[in-house]
C-alpha positions as CSV (number, residue, x, y, z in Angstrom):
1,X,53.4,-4.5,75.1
2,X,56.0,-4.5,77.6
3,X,55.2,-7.1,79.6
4,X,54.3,-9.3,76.3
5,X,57.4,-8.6,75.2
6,X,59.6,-10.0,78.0
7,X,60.1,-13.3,77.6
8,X,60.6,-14.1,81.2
9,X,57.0,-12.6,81.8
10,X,55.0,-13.0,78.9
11,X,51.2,-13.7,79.6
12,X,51.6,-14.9,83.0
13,X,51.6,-11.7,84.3
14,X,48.8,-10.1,83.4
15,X,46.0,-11.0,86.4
16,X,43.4,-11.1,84.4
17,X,43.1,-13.2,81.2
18,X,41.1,-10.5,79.4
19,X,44.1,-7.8,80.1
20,X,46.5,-10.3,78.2
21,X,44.0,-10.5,75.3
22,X,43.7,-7.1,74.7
23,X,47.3,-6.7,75.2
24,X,47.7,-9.6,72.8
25,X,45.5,-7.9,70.1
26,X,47.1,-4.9,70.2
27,X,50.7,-6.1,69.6
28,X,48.8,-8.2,66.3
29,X,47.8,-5.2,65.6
30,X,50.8,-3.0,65.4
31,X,53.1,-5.8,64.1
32,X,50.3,-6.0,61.1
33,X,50.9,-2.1,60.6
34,X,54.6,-2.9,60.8
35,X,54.8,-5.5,58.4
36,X,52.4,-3.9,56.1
37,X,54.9,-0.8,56.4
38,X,58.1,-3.4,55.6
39,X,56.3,-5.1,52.5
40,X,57.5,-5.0,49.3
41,X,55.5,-3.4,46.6
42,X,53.7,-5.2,44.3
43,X,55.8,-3.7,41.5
44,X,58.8,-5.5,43.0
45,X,57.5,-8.9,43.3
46,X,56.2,-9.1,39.3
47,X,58.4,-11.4,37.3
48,X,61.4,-9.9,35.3
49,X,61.5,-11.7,32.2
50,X,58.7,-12.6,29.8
51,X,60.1,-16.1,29.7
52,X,59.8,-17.1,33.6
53,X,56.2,-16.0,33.5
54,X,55.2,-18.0,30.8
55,X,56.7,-20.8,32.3
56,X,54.9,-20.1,35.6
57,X,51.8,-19.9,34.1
58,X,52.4,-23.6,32.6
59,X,54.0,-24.7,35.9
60,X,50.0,-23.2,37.7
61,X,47.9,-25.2,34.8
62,X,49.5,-28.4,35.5
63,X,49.3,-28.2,39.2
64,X,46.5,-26.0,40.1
65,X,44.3,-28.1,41.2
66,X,47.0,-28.6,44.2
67,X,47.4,-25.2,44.5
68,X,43.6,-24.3,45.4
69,X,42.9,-27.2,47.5
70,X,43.4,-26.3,51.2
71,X,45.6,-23.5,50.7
72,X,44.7,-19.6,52.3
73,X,46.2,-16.4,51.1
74,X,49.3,-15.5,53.6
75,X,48.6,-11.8,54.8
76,X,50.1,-9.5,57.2
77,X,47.9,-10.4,59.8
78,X,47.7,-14.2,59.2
79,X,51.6,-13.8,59.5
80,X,51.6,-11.5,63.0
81,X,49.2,-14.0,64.0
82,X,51.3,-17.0,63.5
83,X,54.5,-15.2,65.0
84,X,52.7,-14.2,68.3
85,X,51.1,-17.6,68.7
86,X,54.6,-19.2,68.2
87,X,56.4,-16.9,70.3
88,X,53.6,-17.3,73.2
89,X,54.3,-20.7,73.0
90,X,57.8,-20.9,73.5
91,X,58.8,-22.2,77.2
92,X,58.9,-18.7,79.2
93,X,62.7,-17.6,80.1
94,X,63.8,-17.9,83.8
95,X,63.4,-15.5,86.1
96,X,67.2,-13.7,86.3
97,X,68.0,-14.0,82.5
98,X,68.1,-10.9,80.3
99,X,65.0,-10.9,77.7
100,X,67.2,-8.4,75.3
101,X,69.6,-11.8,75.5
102,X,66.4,-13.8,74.0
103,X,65.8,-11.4,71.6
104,X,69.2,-11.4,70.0
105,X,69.2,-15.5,69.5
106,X,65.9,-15.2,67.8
107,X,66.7,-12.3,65.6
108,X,66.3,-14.4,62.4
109,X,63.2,-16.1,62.9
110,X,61.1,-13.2,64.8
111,X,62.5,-10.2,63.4
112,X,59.2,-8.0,63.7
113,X,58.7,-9.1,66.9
114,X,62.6,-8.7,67.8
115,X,62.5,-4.8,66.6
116,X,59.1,-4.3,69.1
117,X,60.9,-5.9,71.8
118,X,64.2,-3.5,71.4
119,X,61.6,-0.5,71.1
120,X,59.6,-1.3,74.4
121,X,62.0,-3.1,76.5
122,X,64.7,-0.2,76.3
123,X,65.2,2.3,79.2
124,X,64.1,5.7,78.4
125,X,67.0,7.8,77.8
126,X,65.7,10.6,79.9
127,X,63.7,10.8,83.0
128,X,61.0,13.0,82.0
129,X,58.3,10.3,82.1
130,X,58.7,9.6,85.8
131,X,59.3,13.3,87.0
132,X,55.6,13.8,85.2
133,X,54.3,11.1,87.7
134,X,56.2,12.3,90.6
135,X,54.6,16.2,89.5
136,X,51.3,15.1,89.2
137,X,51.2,12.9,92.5
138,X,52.6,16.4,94.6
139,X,49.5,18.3,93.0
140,X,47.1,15.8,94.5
141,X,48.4,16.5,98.0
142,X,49.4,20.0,98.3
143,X,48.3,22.9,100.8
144,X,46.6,24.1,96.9
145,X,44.0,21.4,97.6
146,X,42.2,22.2,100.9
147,X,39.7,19.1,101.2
148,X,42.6,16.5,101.1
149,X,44.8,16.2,103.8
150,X,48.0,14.1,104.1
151,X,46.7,12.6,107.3
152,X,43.4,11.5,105.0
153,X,45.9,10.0,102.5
């Protein structure tokens, strides 16, 4: 998600279109389990007082008809939607500026999307990840593998 995530990149870098449609469904799909993580509880959104629910209740008989016409029910993944199609569609960032930069000045409107960005677009704090690669590549050409030579390679 990387590469999503890097607002000088975004979509263009992917080669091929189906790559940055998977890439794209996945970061729906884990902002969706974020912000289904970061809702509040039903129990916290129920009115307090007896009095503003009965004048709710007046407020939907009067205008319900308004209500129900044309309106869908906002959920989680209608909302991760929305926010990756408006962050796709925001003018990629040039080339030398810093994407943690366009993160922080759209904090308050794509805060989901901000705390992905800070997760995968850090530096690993330790270089255990690359010293696996490096590990792995010296077992494929090693004098334990007697077929491949590092001429053949």
């Amino acid at each position: 998600f990387g590469t999503l995530l890097d607002s000088r990149m975004k979509e263009r870098a992917f080669l091929d279109s189906i790559n940055a449609e998977r890439a794209k469904a996945g970061l729906i799909d884990e902002l969706d389990r974020r912000m289904s993580q970061n809702s509040p509880s039903s129990e916290a959104r129920l009115p307090e007082h007896r009095e503003a629910s009965i004048q709710a209740t007046q407020e939907r008989r009067i205008l319900g008809f308004l209500d129900k016409r044309g309106r869908e029910p906002v959920t989680p993944t209608s909302n991760s939607e929305r926010l990756v199609r408006q962050y796709l569609e925001m003018l990629p960032q040039g080339i030398n500026t810093n994407p943690l930069e366009f993160w922080r000045s759209n904090q308050s409107t794509m805060t989901p999307l901000c705390e992905m960005a800070l997760k995968y677009l850090c530096v690993p704090a330790t270089s255990v990840p690359a010293e696996r690669v490096f590990s792995a590549a010296g077992q494929i050409v090693s004098d334990r593998r007697s077929r491949l030579k590092g001429k053949n390679v």
